[in-house]
C-alpha positions as CSV (number, residue, x, y, z in Angstrom):
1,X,8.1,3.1,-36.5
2,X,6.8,-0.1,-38.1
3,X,9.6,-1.1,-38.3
4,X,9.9,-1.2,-34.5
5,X,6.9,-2.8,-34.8
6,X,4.9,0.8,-33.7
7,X,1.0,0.1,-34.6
8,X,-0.5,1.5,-37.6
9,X,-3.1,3.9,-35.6
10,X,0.7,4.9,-33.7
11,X,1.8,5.7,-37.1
12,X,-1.4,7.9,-38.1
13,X,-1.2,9.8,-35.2
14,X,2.8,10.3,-35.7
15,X,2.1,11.4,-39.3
16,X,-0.5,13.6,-38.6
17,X,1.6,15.7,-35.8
18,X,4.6,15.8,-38.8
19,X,1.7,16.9,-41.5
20,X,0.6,19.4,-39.5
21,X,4.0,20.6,-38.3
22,X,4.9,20.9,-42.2
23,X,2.1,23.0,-42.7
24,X,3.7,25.5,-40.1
25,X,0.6,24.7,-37.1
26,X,1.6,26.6,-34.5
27,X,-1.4,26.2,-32.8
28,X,-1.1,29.6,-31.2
29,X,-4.4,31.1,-29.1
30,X,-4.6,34.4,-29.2
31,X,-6.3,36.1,-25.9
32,X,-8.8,38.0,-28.5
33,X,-9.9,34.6,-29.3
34,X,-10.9,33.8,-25.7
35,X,-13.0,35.0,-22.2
36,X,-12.1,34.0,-18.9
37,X,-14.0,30.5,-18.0
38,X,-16.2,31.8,-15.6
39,X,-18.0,30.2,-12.2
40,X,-16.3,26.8,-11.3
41,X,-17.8,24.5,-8.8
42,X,-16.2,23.9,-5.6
43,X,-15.1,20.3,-5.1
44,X,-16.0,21.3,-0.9
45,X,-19.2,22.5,-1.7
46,X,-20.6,18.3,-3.7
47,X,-22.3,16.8,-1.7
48,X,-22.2,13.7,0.6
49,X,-22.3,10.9,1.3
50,X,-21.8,8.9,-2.0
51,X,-23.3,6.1,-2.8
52,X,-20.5,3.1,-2.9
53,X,-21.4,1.8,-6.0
54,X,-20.6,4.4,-8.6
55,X,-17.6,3.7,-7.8
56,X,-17.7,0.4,-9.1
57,X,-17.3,1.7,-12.3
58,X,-14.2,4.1,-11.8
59,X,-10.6,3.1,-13.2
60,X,-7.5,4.9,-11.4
61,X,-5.0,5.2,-14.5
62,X,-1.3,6.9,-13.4
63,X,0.8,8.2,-15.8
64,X,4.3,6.2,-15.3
65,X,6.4,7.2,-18.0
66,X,9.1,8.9,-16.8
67,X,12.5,8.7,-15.5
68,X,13.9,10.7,-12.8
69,X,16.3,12.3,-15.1
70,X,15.7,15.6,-13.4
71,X,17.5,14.1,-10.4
72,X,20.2,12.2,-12.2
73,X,18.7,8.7,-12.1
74,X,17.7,6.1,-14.6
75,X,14.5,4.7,-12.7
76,X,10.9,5.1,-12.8
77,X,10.3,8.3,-10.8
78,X,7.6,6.3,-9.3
79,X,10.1,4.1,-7.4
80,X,12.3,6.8,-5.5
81,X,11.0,7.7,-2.3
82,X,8.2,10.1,-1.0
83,X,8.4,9.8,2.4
84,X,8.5,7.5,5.2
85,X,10.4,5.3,3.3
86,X,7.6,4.7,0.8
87,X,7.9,5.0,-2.7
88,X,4.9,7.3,-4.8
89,X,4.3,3.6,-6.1
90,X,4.0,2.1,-2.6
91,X,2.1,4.9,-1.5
92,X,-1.0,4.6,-4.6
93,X,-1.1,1.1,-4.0
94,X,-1.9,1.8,-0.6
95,X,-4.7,4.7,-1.4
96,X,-6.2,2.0,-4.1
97,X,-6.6,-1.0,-1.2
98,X,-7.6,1.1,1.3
99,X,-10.2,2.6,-0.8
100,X,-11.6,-0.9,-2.0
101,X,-11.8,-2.1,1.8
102,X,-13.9,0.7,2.7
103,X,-16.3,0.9,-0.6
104,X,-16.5,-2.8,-1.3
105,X,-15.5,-2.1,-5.0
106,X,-13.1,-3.6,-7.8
107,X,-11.3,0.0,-8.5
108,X,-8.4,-1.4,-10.8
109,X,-4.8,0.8,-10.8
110,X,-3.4,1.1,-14.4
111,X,-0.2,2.7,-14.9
112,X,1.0,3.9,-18.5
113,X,4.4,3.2,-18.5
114,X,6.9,3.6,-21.3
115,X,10.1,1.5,-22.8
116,X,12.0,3.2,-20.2
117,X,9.8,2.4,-17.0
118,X,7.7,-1.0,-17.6
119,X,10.7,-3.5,-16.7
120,X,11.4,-2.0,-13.2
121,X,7.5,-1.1,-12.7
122,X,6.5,-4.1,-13.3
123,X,8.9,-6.0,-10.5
124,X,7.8,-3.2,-8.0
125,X,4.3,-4.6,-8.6
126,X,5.1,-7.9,-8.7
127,X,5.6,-7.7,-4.6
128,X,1.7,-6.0,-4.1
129,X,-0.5,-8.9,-5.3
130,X,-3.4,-7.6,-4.3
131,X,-3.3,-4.7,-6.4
132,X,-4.4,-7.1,-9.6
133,X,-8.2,-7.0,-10.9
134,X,-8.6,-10.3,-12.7
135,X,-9.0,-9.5,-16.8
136,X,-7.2,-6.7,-16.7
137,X,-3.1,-6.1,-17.0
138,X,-2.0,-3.9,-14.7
139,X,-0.1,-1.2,-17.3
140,X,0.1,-0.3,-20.7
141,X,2.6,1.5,-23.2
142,X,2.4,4.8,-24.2
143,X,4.1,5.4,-28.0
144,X,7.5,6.1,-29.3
145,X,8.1,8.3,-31.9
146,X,11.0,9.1,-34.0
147,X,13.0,12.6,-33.1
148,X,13.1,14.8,-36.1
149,X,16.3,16.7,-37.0
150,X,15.8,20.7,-36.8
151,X,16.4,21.2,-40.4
152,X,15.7,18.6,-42.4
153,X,12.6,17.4,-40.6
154,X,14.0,13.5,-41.4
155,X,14.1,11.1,-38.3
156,X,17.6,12.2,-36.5
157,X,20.5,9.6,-36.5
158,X,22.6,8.9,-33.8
159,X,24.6,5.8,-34.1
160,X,26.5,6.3,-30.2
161,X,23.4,6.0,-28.7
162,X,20.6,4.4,-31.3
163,X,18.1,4.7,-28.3
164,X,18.1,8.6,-28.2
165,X,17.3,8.7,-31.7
166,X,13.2,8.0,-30.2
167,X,11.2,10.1,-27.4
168,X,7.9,10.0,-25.7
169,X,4.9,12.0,-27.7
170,X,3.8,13.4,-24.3
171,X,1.3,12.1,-22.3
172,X,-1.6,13.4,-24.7
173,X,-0.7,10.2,-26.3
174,X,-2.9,8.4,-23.3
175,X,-6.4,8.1,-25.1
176,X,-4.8,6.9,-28.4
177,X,-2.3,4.4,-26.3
178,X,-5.4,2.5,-24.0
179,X,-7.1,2.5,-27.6
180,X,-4.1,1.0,-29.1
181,X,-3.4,-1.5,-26.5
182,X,-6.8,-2.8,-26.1
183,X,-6.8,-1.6,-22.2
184,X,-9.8,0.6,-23.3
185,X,-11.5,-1.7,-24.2
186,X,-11.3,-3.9,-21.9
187,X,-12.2,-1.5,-19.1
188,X,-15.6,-1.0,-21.1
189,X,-16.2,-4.6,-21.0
190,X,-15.5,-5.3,-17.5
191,X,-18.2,-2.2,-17.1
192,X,-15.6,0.5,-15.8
193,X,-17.0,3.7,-17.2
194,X,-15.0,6.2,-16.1
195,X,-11.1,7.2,-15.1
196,X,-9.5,9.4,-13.5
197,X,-6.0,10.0,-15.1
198,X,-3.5,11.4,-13.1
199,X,0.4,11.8,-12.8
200,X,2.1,9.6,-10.3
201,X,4.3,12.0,-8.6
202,X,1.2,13.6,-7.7
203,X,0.5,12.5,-4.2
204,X,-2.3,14.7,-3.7
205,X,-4.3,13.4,-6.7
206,X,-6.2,10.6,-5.2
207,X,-9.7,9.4,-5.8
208,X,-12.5,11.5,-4.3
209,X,-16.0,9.6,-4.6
210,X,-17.9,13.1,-4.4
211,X,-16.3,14.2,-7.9
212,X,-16.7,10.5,-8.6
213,X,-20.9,10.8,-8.2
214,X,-20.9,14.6,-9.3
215,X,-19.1,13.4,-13.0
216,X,-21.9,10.2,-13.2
217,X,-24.9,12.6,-12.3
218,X,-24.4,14.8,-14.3
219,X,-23.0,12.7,-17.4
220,X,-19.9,14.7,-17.8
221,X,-17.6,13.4,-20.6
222,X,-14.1,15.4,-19.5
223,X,-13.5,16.8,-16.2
224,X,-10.5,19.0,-15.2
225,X,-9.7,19.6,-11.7
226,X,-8.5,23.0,-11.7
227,X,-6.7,25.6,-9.1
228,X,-6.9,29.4,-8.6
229,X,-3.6,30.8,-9.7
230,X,-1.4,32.9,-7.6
231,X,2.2,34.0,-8.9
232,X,3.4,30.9,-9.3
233,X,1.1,30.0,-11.8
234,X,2.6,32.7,-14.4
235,X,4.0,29.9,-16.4
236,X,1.5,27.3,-16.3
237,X,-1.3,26.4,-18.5
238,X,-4.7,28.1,-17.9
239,X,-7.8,27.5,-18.8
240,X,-10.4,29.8,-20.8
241,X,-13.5,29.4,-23.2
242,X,-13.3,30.2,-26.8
243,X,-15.4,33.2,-28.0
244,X,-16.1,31.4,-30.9
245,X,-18.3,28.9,-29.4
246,X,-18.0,28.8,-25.9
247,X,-15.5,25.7,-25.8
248,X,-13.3,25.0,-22.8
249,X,-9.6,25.3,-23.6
250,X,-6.4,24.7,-22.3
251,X,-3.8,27.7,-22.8
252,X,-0.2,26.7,-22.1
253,X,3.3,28.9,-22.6
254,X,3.9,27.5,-25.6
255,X,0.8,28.1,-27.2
256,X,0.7,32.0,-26.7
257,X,2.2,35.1,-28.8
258,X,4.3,37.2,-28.5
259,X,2.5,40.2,-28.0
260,X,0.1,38.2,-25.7
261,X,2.7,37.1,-23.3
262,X,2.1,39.9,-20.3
263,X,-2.1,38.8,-20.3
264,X,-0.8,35.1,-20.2
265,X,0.7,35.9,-17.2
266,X,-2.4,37.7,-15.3
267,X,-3.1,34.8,-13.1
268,X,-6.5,37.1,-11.4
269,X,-7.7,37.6,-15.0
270,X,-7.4,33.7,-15.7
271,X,-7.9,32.4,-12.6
272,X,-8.3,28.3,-13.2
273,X,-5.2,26.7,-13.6
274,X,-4.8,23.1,-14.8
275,X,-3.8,20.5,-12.3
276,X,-3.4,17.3,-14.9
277,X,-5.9,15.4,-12.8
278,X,-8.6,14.5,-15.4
279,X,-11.8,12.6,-14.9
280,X,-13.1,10.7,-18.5
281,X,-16.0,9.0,-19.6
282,X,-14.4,6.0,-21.1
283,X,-17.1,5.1,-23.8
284,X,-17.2,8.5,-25.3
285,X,-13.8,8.6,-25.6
286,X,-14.0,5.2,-26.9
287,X,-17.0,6.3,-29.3
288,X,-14.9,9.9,-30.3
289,X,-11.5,7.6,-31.0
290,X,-13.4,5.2,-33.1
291,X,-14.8,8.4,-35.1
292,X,-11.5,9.6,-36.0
293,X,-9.7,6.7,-36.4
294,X,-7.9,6.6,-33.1
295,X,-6.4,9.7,-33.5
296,X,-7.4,11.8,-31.7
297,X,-5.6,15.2,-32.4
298,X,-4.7,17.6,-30.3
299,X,-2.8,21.0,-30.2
300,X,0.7,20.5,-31.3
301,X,3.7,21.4,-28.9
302,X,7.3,22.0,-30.7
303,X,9.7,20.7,-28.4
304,X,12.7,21.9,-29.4
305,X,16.4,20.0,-28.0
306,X,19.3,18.5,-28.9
307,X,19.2,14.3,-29.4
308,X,21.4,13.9,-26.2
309,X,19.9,16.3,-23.8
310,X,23.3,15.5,-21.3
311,X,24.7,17.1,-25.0
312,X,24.8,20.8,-26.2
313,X,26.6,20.2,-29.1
314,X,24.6,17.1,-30.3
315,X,22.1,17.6,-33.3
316,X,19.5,20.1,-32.7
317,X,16.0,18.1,-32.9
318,X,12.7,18.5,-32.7
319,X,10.3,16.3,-30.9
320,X,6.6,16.4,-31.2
321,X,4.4,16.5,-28.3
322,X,0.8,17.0,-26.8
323,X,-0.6,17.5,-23.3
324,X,-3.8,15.3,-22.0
325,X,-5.2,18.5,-20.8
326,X,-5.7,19.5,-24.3
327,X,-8.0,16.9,-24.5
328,X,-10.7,19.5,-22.9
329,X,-11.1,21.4,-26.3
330,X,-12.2,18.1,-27.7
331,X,-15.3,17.1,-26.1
332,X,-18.3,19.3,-25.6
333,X,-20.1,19.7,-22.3
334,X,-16.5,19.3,-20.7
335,X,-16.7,20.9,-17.6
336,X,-14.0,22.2,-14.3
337,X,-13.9,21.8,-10.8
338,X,-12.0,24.1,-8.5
339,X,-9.9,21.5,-5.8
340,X,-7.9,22.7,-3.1
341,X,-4.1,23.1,-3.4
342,X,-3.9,19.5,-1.3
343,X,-4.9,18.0,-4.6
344,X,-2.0,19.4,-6.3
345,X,1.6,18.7,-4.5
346,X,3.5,17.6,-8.0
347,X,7.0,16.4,-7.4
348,X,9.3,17.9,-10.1
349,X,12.3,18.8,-8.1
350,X,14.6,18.1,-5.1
351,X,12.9,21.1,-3.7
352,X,9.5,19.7,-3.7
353,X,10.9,17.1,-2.3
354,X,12.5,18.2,0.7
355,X,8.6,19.6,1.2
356,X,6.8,16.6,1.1
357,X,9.3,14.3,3.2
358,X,9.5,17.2,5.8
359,X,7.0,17.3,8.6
360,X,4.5,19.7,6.5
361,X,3.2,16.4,5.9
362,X,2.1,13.3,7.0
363,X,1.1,10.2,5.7
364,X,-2.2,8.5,7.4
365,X,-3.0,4.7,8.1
366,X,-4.7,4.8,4.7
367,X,-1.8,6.1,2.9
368,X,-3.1,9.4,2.1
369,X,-0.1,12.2,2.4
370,X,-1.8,15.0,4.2
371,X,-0.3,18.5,4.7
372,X,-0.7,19.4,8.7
373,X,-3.6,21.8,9.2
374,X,-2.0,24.9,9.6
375,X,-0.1,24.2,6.5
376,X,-3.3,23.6,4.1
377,X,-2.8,25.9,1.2
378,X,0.3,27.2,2.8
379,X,3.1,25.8,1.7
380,X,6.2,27.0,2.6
381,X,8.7,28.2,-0.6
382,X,12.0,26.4,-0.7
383,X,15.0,26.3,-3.3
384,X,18.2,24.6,-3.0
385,X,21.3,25.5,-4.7
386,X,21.3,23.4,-7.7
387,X,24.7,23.1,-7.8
388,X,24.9,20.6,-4.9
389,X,21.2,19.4,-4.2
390,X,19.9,18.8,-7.8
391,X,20.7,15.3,-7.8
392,X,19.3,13.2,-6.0
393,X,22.2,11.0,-4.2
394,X,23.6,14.7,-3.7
395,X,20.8,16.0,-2.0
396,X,20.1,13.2,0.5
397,X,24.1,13.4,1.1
398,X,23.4,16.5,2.6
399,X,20.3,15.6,5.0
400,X,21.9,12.3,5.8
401,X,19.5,11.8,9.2
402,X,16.2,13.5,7.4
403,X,14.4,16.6,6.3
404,X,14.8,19.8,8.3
405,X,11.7,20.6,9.7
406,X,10.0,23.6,7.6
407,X,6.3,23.4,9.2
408,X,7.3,26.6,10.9
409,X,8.8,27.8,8.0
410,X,7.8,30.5,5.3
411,X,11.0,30.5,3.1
412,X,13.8,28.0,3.0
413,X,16.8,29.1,0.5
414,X,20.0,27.8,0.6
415,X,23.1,29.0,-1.7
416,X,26.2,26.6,-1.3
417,X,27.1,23.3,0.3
418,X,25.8,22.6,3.3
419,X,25.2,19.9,4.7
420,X,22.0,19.5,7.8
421,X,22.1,17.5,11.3
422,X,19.5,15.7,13.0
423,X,16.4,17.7,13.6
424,X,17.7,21.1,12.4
425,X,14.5,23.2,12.3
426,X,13.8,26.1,10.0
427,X,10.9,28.8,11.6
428,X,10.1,31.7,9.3
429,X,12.0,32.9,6.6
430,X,15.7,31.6,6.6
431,X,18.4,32.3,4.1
432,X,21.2,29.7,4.5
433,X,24.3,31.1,2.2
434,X,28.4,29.6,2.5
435,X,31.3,29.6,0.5
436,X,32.8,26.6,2.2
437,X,31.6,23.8,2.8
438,X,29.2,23.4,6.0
439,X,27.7,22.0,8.2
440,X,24.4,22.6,10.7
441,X,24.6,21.1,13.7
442,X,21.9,18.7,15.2
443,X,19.1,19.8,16.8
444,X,20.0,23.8,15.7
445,X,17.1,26.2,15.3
446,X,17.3,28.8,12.1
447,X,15.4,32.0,12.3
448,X,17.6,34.1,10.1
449,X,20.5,34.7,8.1
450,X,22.7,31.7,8.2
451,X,26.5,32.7,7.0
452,X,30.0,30.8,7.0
453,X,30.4,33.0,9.5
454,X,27.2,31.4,11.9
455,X,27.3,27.7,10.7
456,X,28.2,25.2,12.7
């Protein structure tokens, strides 16, 4: 790493996840160890209006780091298209102008790239201008850390592709990275206070000056936006308070045994799931950083793959991450807030995808992508055969004239190649399964079972 010219609080932080990984940390929470988290606000129930100018203070940071491997590119995920031919980095520049126009205020957008997404990022921005806040760059760099092989715990070597010998520490690396790259502190000094941190293929994650005011009033250092789980939430990370002392935590998969995996999954019992949008109070961060020598350590996730992940056989490895989330069991007085789903439409798939181009959405004058009303909190399921529709230059192969439209739809499913007309509409619970290769015809209306038989 310092050799790649990695900084030495990089290199702390680096060593400390591989001292603690030698020491067998599994950093595993036992549900004995912890109670349910209670009474959350209700981001509907803050009030309003806000006063403008605590806004003045806020920083919008996006987490820009990856690739859209999972679809089978090499870009910044960012870049791709969300819908209406904007990109989800088209569409937060859009959300950041419109809300400086209306509040008067500075409100800078800084994206954490990485190696992988900083050249191409930083074109696409060169076309918005107006996005810049003078002093201030408009990104930073999150770390790179060496992969470690599975056995010998030295830094794997792969001389056909040197490059894939290095990963990502996962985006718990953001507080040590703004320290790092002097970003944090030169939000401080251009008296920005707070951030709000969130992932940019989260379209729903957009600046609300009510949880804004409520994090200022009431001096919080670390704010979660949270969910109420439902099935779907079986796998994620919730969030509980340790019996111990009270303290907010962040559960994830990873971080649960064995013999605690069917409570994990009792999303009633839980309730508050994390949504990765966080709200900070830069100077204690700054003040918590500067305690513990910008390292600021937080549970330890095992990642365990091969060096080429396009690779079986390639060298098993192990990679060593964190999640910002975990950041909550680091700061006392760290509080929740329960947001509607709207806050939380995450693109990780072609599925979600297909969801938020569709006409479940739309996107607003102010660039805000909105579900349609009778859609709030009622999205409909979809899941493409991954065998054609993974990818995404496969995927928009087979909708060559658009989405379908789902906002009458409850379930979408889709087994085989098919491939969908012009203003095909789905309407309640359709099952679209072919051997063959097919195709809908424009304008068709589904309502059932769709066959090789019934396609067009």
């Amino acid at each position: 790493m310092r050799a790649a010219g990695h900084s030495e609080e990089a290199i702390r932080s680096f060593r400390n996840a591989c001292e603690r990984l030698v020491k067998g940390e599994a950093a595993l929470i036992r549900t004995d160890e912890l109670e349910p988290a209670g009474d959350v606000p209700l981001l509907d129930d803050l009030p309003e209006p806000v006063d403008p100018a605590v806004l003045d203070g806020v920083a919008v940071i996006k987490l820009n780091g990856g690739l859209a491997t999972t679809m089978g590119l090499q870009q910044p995920k960012s870049l791709i298209e969300a819908r209406d031919g904007r990109s989800f980095l088209e569409i937060i520049i859009g959300q950041t102008l419109s809300l400086r126009r209306r509040y008067g205020v500075r409100l800078p957008l800084i994206l954490m790239d990485s190696e992988a997404t900083q050249e191409a990022t930083l074109q696409a921005l060169a076309a918005h201008d107006a996005i810049r806040v003078d002093g201030l760059e408009p990104d930073f760099l999150q770390s790179m850390i060496p992969k470690l092989d599975a056995e010998s715990l030295a830094p794997v070597r792969w001389p056909a592709a040197p490059e894939l010998e290095w990963c990502p520490p996962g985006h718990g690396d953001v507080y040590g990275a703004l320290r790092r790259s002097g970003m944090l502190a030169a939000l401080l000094e251009r008296g920005f206070r707070y951030a709000m941190i969130s992932n940019a293929d989260n379209t729903g994650a957009t600046l609300d000056p009510r949880i804004a005011a409520h994090v200022a009033r009431h001096e919080i250092p670390f704010l979660m936006e949270v969910v109420e789980g439902t099935e779907a939430e079986r796998k994620g990370g919730h969030i509980a308070r340790r019996r111990a002392d009270g303290q907010l935590v962040l559960r994830e998969t990873a971080q649960t045994p064995p013999e605690d995996e069917e409570s994990f999954r009792d999303y009633r019992r839980w309730r508050f799931y994390n949504t990765n949008s966080l709200w900070v109070d830069l100077q204690v961060l700054a003040d918590a950083l500067e305690r513990r020598g910008g390292v600021l350590e937080l549970p330890l996730i095992v990642n365990r793959k091969t060096v080429d992940p396009r690779d079986a056989d390639s060298p098993a490895v192990i990679q060593l991450e964190s999640a910002m989330g975990a950041a909550i069991g680091s700061f006392s007085g760290a509080a929740l807030l329960c947001v509607p789903r709207t806050r939380f439409v995450p693109v990780k798939t072609t599925d979600d995808l297909l969801v938020l181009r569709s006409d479940v959405y739309s996107l607003t004058d102010e660039m805000y992508v909105e579900a349609v009303p009778e859609r709030r909190g009622n999205l409909p399921f979809v899941e493409l055969d991954k065998r054609f529709y993974k990818l995404l230059d496969a995927f928009e192969r087979r909708f060559p004239d658009g989405p379908v439209s789902l906002r009458s739809a409850e379930r979408f499913i889709v087994r085989g190649d098919v491939t969908f007309g012009r203003g095909v509409v789905v309407r309640g619970a359709v099952e679209v399964s072919v051997d063959e290769p097919s195709t809908i015809a424009p304008g068709s209306v589904l309502t059932a079972e769709i066959t090789d038989s019934t396609s067009g």
